[in-house]
N, CA, C and O atoms as CSV, one atom per row, in Angstrom:
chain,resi,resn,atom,element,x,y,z
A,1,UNK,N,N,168.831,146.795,-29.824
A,1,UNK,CA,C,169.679,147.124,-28.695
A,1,UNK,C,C,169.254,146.277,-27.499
A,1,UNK,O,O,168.066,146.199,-27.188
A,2,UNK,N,N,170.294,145.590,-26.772
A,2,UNK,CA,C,170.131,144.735,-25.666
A,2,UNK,C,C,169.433,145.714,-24.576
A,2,UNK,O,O,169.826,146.877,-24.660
A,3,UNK,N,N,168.607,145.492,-23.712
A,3,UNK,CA,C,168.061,145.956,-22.487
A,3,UNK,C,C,168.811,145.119,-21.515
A,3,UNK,O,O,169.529,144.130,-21.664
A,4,UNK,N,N,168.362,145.932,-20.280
A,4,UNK,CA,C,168.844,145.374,-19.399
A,4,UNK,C,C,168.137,146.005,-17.780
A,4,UNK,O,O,167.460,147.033,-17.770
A,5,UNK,N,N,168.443,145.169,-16.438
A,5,UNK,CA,C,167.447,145.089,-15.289
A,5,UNK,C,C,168.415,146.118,-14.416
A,5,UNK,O,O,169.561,146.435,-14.735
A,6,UNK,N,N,167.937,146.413,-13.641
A,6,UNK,CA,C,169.219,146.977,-12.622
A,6,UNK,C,C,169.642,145.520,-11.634
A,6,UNK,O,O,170.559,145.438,-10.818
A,7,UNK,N,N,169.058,144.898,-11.864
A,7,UNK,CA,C,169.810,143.341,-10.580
A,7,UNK,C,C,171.427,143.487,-10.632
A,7,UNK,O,O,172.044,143.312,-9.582
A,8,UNK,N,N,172.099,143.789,-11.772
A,8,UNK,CA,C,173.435,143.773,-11.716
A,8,UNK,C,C,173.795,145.170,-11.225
A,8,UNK,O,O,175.018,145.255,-11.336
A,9,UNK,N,N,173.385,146.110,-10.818
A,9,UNK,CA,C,173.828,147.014,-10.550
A,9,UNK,C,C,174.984,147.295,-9.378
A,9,UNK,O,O,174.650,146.720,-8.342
A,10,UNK,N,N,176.243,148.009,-9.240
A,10,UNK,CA,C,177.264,147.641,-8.250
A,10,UNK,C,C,177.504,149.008,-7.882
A,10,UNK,O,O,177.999,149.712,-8.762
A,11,UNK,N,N,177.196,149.669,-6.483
A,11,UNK,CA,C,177.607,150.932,-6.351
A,11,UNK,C,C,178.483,151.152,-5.153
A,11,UNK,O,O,178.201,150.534,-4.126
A,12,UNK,N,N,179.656,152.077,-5.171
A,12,UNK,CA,C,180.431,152.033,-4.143
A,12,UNK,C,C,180.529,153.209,-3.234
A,12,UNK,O,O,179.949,154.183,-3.715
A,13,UNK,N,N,180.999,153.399,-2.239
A,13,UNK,CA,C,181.243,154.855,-1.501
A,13,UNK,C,C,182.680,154.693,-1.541
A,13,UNK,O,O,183.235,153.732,-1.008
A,14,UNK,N,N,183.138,155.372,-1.998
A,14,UNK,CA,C,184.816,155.916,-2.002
A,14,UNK,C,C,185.860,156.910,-1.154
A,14,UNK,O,O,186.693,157.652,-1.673
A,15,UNK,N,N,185.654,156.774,0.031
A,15,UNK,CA,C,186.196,157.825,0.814
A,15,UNK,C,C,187.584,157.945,1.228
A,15,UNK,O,O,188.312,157.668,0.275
A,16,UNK,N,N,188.469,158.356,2.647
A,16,UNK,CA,C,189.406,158.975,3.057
A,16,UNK,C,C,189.792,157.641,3.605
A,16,UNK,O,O,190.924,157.181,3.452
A,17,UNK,N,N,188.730,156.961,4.319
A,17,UNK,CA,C,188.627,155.689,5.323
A,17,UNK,C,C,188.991,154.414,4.256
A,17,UNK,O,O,189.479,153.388,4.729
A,18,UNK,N,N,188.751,154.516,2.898
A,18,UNK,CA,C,188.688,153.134,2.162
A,18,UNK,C,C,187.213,152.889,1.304
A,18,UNK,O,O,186.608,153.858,0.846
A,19,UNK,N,N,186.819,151.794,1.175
A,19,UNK,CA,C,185.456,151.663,-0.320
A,19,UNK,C,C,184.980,150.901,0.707
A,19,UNK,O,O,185.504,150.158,1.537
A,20,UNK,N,N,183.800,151.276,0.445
A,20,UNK,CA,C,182.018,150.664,0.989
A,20,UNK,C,C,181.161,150.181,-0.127
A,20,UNK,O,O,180.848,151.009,-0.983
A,21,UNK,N,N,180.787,149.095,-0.225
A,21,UNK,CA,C,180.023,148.490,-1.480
A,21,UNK,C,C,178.555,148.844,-0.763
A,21,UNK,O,O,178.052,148.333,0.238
A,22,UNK,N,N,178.054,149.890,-1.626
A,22,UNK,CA,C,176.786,150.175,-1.200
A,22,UNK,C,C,175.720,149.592,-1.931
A,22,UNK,O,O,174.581,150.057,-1.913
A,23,UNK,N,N,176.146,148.315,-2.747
A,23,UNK,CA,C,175.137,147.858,-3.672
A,23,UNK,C,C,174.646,146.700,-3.162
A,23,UNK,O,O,173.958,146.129,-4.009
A,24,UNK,N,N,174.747,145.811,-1.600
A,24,UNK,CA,C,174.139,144.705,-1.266
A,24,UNK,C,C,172.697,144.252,-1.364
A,24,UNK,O,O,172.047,143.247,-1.655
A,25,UNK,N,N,172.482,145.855,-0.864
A,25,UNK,CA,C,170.447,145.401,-0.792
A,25,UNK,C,C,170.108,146.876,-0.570
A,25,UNK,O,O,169.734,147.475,0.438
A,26,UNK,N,N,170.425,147.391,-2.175
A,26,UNK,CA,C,170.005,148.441,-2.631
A,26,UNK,C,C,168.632,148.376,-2.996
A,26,UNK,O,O,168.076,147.327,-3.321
A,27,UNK,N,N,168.164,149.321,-2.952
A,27,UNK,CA,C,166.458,149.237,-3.948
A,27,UNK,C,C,166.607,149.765,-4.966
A,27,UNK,O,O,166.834,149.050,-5.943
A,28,UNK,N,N,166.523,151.520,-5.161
A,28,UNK,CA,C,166.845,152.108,-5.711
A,28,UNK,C,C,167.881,153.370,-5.940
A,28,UNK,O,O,168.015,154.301,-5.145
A,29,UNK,N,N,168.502,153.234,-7.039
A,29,UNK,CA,C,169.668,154.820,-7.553
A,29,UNK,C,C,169.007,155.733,-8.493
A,29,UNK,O,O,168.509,155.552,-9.604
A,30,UNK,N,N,169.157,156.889,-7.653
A,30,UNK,CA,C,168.793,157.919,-8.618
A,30,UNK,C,C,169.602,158.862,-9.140
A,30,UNK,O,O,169.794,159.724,-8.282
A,31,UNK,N,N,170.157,159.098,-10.129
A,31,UNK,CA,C,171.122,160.002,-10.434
A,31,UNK,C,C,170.397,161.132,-11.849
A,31,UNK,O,O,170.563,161.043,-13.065
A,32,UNK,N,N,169.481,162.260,-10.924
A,32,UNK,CA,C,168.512,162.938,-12.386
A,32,UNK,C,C,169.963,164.055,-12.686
A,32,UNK,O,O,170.508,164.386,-11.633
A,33,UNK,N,N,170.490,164.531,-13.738
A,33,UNK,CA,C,171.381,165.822,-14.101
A,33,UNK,C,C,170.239,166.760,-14.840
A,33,UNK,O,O,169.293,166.509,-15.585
A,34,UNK,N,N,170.816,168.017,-14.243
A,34,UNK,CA,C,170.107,169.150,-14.806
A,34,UNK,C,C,171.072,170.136,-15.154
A,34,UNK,O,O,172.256,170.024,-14.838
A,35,UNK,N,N,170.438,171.460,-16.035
A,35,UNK,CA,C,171.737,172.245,-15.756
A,35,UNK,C,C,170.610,173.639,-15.576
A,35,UNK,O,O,169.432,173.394,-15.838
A,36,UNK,N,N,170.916,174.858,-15.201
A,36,UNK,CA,C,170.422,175.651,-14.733
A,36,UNK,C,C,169.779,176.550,-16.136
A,36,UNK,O,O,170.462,176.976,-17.067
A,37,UNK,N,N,168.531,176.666,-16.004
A,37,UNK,CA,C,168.176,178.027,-17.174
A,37,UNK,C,C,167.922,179.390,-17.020
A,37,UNK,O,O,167.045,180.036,-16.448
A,38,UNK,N,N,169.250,179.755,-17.900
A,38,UNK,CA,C,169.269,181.649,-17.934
A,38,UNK,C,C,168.460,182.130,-18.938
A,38,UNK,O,O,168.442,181.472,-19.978
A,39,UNK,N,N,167.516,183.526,-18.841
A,39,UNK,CA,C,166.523,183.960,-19.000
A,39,UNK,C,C,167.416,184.771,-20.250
A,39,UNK,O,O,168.419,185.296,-19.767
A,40,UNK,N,N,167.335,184.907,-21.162
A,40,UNK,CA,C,168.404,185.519,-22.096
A,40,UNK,C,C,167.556,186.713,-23.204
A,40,UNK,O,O,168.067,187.371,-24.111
A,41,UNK,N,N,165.965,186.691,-22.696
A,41,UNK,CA,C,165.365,186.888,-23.376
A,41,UNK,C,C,165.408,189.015,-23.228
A,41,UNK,O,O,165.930,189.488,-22.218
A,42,UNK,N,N,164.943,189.781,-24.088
A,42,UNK,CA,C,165.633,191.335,-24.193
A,42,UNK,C,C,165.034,191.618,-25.137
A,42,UNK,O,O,164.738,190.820,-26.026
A,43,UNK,N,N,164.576,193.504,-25.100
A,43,UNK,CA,C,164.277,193.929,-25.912
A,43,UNK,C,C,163.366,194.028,-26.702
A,43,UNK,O,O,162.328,194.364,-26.132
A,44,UNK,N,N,163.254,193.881,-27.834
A,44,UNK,CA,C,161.986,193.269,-28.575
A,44,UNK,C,C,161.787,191.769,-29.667
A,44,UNK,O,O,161.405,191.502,-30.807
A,45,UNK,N,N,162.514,190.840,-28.029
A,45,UNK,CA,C,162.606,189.756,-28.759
A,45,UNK,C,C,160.818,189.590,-28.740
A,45,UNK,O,O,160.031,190.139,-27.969
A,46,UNK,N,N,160.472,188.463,-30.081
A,46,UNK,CA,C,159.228,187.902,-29.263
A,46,UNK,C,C,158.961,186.326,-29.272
A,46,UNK,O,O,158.006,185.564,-29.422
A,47,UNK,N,N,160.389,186.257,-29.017
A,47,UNK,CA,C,160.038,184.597,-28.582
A,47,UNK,C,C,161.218,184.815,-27.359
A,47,UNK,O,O,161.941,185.804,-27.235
A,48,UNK,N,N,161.199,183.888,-26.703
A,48,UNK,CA,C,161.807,183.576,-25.217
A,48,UNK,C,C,163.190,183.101,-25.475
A,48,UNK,O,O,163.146,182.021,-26.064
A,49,UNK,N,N,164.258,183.459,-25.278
A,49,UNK,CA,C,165.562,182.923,-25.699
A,49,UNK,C,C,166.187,182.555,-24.076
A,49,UNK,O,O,166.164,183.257,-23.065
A,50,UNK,N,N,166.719,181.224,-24.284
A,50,UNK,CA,C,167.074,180.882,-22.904
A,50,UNK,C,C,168.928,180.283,-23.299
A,50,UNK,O,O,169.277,179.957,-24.433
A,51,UNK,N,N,169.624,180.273,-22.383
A,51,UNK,CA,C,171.109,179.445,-22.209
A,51,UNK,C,C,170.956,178.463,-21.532
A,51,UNK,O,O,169.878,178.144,-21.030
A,52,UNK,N,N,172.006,177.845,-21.419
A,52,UNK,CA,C,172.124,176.810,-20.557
A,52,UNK,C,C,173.567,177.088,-19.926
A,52,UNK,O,O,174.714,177.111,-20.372
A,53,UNK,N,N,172.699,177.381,-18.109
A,53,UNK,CA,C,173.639,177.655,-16.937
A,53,UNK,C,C,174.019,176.462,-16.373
A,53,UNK,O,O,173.382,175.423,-16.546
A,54,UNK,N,N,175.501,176.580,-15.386
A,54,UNK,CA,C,175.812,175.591,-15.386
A,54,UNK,C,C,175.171,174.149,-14.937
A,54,UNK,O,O,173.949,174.169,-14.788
A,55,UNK,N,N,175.728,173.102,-14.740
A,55,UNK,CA,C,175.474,171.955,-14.479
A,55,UNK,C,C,175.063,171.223,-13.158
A,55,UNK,O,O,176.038,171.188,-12.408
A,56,UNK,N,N,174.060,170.680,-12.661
A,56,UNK,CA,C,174.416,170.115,-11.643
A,56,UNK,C,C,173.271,168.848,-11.239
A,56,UNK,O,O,172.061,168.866,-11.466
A,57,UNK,N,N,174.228,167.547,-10.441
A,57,UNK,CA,C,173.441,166.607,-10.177
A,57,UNK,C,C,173.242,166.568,-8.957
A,57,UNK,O,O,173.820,167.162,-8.047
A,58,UNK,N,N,172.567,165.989,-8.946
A,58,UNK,CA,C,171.619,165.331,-7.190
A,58,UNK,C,C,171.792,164.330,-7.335
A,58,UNK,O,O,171.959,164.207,-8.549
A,59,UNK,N,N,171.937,162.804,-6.577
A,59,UNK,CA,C,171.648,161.430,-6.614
A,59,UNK,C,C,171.202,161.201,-5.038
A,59,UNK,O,O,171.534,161.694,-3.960
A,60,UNK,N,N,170.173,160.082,-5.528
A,60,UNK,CA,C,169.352,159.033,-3.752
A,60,UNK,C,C,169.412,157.884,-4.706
A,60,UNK,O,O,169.281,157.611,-5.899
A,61,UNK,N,N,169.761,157.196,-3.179
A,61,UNK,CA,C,170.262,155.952,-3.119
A,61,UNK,C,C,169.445,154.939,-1.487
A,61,UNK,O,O,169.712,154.767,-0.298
A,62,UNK,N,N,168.575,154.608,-2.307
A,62,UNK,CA,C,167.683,153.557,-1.050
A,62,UNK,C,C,168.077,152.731,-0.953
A,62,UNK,O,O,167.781,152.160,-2.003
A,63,UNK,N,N,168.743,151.960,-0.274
A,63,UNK,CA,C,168.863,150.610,0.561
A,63,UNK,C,C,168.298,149.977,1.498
A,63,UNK,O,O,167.655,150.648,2.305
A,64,UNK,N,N,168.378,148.324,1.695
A,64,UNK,CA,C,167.792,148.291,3.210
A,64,UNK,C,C,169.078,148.306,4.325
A,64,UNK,O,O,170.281,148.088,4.176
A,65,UNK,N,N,168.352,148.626,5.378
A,65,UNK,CA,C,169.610,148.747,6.606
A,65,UNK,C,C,169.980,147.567,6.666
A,65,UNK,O,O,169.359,146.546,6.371
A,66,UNK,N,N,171.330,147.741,7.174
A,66,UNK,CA,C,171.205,145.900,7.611
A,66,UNK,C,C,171.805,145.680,9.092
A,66,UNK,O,O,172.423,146.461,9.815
A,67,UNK,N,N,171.554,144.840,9.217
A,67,UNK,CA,C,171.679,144.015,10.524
A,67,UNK,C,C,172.809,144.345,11.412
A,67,UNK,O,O,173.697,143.498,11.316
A,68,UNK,N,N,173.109,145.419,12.353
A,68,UNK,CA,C,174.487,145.569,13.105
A,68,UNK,C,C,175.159,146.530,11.710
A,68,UNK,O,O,176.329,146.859,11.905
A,69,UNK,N,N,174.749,146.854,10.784
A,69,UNK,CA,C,175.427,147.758,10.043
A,69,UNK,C,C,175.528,149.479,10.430
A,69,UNK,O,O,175.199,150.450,9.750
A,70,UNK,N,N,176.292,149.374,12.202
A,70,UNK,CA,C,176.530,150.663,12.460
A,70,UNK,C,C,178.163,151.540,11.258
A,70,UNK,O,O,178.247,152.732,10.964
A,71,UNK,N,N,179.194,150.383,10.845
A,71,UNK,CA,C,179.665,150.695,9.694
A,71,UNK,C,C,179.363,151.670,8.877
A,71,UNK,O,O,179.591,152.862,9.081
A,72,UNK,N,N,178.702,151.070,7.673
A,72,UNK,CA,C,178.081,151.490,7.146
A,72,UNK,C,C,177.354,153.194,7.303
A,72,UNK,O,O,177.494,154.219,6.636
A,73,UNK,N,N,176.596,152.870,8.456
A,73,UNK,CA,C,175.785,154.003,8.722
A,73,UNK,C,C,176.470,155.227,8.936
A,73,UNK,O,O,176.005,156.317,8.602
A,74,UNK,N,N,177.613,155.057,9.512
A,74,UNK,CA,C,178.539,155.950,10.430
A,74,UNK,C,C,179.856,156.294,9.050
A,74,UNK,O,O,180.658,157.153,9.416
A,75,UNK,N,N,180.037,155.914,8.069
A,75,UNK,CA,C,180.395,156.417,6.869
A,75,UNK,C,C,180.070,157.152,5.839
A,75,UNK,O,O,180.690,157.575,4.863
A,76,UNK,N,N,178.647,157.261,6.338
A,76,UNK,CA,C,177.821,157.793,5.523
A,76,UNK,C,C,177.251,158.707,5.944
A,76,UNK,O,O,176.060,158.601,5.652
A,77,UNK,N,N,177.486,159.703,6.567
A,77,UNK,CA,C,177.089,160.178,7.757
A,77,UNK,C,C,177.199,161.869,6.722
A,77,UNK,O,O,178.028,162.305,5.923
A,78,UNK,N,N,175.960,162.371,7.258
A,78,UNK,CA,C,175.865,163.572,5.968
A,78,UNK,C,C,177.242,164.939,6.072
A,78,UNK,O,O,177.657,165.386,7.142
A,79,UNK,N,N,177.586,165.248,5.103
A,79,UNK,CA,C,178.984,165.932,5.062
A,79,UNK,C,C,179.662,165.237,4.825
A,79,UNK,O,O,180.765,165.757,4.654
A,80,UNK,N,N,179.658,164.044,4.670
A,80,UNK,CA,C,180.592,163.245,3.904
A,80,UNK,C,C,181.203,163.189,2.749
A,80,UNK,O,O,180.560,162.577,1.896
A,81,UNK,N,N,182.669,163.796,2.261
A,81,UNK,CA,C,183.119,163.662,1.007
A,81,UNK,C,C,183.647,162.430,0.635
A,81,UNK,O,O,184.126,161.614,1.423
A,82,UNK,N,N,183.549,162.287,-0.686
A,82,UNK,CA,C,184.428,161.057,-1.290
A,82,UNK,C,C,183.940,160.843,-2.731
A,82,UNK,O,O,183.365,161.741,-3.347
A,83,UNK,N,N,184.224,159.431,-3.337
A,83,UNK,CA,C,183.297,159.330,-4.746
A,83,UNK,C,C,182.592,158.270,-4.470
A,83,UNK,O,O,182.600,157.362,-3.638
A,84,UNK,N,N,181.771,158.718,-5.677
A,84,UNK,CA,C,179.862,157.905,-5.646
A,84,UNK,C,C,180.778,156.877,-7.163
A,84,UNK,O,O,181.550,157.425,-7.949
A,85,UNK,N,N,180.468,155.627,-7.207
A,85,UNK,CA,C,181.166,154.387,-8.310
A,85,UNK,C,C,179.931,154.151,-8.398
A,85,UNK,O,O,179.131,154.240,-7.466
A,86,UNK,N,N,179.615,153.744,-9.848
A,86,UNK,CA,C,178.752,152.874,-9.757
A,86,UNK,C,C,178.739,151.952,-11.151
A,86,UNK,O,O,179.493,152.329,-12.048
A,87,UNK,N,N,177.955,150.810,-11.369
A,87,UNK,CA,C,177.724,150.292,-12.787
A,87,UNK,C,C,176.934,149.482,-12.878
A,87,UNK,O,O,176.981,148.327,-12.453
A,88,UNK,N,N,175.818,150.200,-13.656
A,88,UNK,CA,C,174.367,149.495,-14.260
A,88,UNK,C,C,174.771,148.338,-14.122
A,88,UNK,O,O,174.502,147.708,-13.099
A,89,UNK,N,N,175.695,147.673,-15.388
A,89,UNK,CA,C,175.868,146.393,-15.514
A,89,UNK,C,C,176.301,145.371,-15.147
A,89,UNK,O,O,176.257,144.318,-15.783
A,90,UNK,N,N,176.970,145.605,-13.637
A,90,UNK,CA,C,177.949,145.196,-12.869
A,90,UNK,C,C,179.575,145.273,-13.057
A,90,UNK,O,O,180.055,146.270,-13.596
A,91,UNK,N,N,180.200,144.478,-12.720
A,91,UNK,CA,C,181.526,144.616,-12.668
A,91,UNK,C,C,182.393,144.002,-14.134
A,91,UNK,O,O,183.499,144.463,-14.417
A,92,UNK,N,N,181.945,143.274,-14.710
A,92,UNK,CA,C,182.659,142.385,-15.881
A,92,UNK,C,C,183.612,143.864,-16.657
A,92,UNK,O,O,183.322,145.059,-16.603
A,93,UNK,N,N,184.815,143.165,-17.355
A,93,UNK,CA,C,185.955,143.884,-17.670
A,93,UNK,C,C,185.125,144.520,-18.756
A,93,UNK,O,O,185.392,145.717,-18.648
A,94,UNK,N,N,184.344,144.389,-19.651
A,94,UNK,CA,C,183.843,144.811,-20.493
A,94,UNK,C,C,182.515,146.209,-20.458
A,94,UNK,O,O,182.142,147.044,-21.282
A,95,UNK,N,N,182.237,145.958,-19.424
A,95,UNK,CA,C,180.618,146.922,-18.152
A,95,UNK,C,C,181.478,148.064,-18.203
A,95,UNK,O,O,182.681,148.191,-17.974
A,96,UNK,N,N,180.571,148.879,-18.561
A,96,UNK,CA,C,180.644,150.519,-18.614
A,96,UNK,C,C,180.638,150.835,-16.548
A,96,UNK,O,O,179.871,150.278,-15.762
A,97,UNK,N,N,181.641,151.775,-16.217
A,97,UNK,CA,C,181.548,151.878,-14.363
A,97,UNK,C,C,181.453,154.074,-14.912
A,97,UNK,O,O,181.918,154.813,-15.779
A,98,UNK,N,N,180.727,154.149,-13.941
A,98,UNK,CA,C,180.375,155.550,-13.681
A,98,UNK,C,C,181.036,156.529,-12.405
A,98,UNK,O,O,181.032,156.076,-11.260
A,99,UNK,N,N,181.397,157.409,-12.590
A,99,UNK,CA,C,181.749,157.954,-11.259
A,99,UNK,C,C,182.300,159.148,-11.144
A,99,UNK,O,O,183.137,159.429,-12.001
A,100,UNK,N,N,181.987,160.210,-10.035
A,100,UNK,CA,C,182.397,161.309,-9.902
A,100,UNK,C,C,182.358,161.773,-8.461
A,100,UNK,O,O,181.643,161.185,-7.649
A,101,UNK,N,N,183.219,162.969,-8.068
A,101,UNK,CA,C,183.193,163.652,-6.946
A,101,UNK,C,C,181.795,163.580,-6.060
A,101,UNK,O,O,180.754,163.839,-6.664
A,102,UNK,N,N,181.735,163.288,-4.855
A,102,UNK,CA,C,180.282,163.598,-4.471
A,102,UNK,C,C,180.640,163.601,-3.101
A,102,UNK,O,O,181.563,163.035,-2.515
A,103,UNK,N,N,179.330,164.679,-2.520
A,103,UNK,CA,C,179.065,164.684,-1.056
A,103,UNK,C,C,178.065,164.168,-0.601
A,103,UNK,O,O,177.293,164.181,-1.560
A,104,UNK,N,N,177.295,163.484,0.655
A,104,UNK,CA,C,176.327,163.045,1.211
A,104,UNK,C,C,176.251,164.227,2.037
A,104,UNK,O,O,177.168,164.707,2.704
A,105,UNK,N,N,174.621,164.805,1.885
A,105,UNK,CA,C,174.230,165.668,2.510
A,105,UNK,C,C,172.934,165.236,3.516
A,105,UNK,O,O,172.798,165.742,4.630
A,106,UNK,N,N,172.244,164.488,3.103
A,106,UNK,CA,C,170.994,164.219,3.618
A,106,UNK,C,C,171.340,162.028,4.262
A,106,UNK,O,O,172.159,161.301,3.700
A,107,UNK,N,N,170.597,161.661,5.251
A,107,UNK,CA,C,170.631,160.342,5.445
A,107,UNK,C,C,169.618,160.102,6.569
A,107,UNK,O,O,169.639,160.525,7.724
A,108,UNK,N,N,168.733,159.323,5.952
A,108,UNK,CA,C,167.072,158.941,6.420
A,108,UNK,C,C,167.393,157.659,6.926
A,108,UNK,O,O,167.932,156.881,6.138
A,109,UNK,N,N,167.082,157.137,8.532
A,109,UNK,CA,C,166.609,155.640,8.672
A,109,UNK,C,C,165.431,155.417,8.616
A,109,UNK,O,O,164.816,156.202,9.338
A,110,UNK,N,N,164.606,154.502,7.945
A,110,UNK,CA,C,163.241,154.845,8.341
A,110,UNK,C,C,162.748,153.149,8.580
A,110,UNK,O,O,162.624,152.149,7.873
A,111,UNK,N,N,162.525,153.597,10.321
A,111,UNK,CA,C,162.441,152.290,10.795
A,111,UNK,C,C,160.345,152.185,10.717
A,111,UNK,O,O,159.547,153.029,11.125
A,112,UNK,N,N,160.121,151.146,10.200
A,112,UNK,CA,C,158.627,151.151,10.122
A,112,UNK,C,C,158.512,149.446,11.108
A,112,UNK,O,O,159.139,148.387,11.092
A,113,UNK,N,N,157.264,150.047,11.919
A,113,UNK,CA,C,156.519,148.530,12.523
A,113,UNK,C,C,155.974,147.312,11.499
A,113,UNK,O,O,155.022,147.488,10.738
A,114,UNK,N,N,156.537,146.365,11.572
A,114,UNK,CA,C,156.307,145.289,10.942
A,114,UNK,C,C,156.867,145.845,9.170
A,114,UNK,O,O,156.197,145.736,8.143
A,115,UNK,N,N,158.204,146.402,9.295
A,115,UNK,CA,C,158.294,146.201,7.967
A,115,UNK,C,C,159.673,146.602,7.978
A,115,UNK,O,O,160.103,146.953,9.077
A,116,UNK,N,N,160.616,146.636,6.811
A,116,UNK,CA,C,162.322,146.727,7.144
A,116,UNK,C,C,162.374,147.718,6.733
A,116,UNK,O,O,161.682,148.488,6.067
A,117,UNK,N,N,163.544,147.661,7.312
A,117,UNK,CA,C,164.479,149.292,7.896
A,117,UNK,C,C,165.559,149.391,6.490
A,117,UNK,O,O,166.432,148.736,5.920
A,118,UNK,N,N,164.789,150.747,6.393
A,118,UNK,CA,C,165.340,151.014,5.104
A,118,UNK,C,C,165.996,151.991,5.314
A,118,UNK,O,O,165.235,152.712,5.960
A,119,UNK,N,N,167.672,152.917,5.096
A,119,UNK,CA,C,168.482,153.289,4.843
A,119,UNK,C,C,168.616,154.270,3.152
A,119,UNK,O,O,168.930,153.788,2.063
A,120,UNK,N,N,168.253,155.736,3.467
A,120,UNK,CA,C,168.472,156.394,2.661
A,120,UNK,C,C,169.498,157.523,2.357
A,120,UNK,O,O,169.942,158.210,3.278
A,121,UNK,N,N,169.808,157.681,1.291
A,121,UNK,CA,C,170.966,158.770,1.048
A,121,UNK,C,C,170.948,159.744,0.403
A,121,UNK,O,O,169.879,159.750,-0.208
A,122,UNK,N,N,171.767,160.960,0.074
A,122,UNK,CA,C,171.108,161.472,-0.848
A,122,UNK,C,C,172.629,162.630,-0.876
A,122,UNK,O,O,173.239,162.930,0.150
A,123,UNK,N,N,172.909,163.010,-1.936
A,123,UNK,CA,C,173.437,164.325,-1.578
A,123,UNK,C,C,173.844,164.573,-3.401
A,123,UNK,O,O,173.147,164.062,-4.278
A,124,UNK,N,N,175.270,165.574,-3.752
A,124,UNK,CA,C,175.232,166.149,-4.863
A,124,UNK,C,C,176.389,165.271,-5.720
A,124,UNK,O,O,176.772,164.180,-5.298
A,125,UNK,N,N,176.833,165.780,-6.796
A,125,UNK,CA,C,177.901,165.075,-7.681
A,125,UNK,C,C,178.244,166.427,-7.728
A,125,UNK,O,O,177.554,167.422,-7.948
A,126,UNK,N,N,179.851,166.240,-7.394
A,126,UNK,CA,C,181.115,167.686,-7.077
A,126,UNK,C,C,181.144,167.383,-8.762
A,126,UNK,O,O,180.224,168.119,-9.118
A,127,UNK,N,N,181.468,166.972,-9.552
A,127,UNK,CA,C,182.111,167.211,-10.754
A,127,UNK,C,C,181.846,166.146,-11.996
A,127,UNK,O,O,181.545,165.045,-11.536
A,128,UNK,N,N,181.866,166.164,-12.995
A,128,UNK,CA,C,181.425,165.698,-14.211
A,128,UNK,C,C,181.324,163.921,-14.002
A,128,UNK,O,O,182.085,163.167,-13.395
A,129,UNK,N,N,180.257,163.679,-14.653
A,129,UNK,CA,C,180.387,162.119,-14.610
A,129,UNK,C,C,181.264,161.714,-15.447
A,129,UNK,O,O,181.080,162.119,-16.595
A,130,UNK,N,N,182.604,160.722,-15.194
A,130,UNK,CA,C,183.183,159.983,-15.623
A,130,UNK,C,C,182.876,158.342,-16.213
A,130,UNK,O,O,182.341,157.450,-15.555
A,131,UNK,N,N,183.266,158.262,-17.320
A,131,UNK,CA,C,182.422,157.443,-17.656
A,131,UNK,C,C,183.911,156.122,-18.349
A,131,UNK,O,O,184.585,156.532,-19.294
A,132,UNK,N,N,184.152,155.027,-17.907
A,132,UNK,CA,C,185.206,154.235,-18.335
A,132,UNK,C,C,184.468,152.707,-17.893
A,132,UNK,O,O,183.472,152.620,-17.175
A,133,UNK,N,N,185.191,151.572,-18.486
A,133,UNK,CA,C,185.327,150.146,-18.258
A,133,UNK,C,C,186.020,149.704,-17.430
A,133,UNK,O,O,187.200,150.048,-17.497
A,134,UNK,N,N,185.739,149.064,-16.660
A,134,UNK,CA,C,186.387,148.117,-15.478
A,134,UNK,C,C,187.660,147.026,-16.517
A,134,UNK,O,O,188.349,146.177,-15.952
C-alpha cells in the first residue's frame, strides 16, 4: 500500500460569506472521532458489558498567521458555522476530499517573541464525515 506525507494536504472553511483555503501554511489537522460509552453492565453479569453511544468529533487545525490576514482571522471567529473540506491527498480528480457540518468554537493567536505567529482552531463536526472524489 502506497504511503503518503501530509505536504499535499488541502483544507477549506465553507461558510455563509464564501470558501477560505485554510491549507496555505497549515502545520497541523486533527480530526480524533469517538463515540460515547454506555455502561450496560446489570445484575449478575460478571463481565462488564458496554454499547456504543452516540458519535462525536472534535478537530484543531494549527496554522501560521499570516501577514495582514485580518480576513481570515475574522471568519473564523469562534461560533462560526459552515463546513470543514478537506483532502489528505490534495485536490487531483482522482484524491479522496472529506467533509462535514462543523462549528469553530475555540481560536488561539499565539504571538511568541522571536518566533511566528501561529493561528489556532478548533471546534466540533455537526454531522457524519462525508467521504467522495474531487
Amino acid at each position: 500500500m502506497a504511503r503518503y506525507t501530509g505536504a499535499n494536504l488541502y483544507i477549506e472553511w465553507v461558510h455563509s460569506a464564501g470558501t477560505v483555503v485554510l491549507s496555505g501554511d497549515y502545520r497541523t489537522l486533527n480530526i480524533p472521532e469517538s463515540a460515547d460509552e454506555i455502561d450496560a453492565t446489570a445484575g449478575g453479569d460478571t463481565h462488564k458489558t458496554t454499547l456504543a453511544g452516540p458519535a462525536g468529533t472534535t478537530w484543531t487545525l494549527e496554522m501560521l498567521q499570516l501577514e495582514g490576514g485580518t480576513a481570515l482571522f475574522s471568519t473564523c471567529a469562534p461560533r462560526s458555522s459552515g463546513t470543514l473540506r478537506w483532502s489528505p491527498e490534495g485536490t487531483a480528480s482522482t484524491k479522496p476530499k472529506k467533509y462535514a457540518a462543523a462549528t469553530i468554537f475555540g481560536r488561539n493567536e499565539n504571538l511568541g517573541y522571536n518566533a511566528v505567529t501561529t493561528l489556532t482552531l478548533n471546534g466540533t463536526l455537526n454531522s457524519t464525515i462525508t467521504v467522495s472524489a474531487w
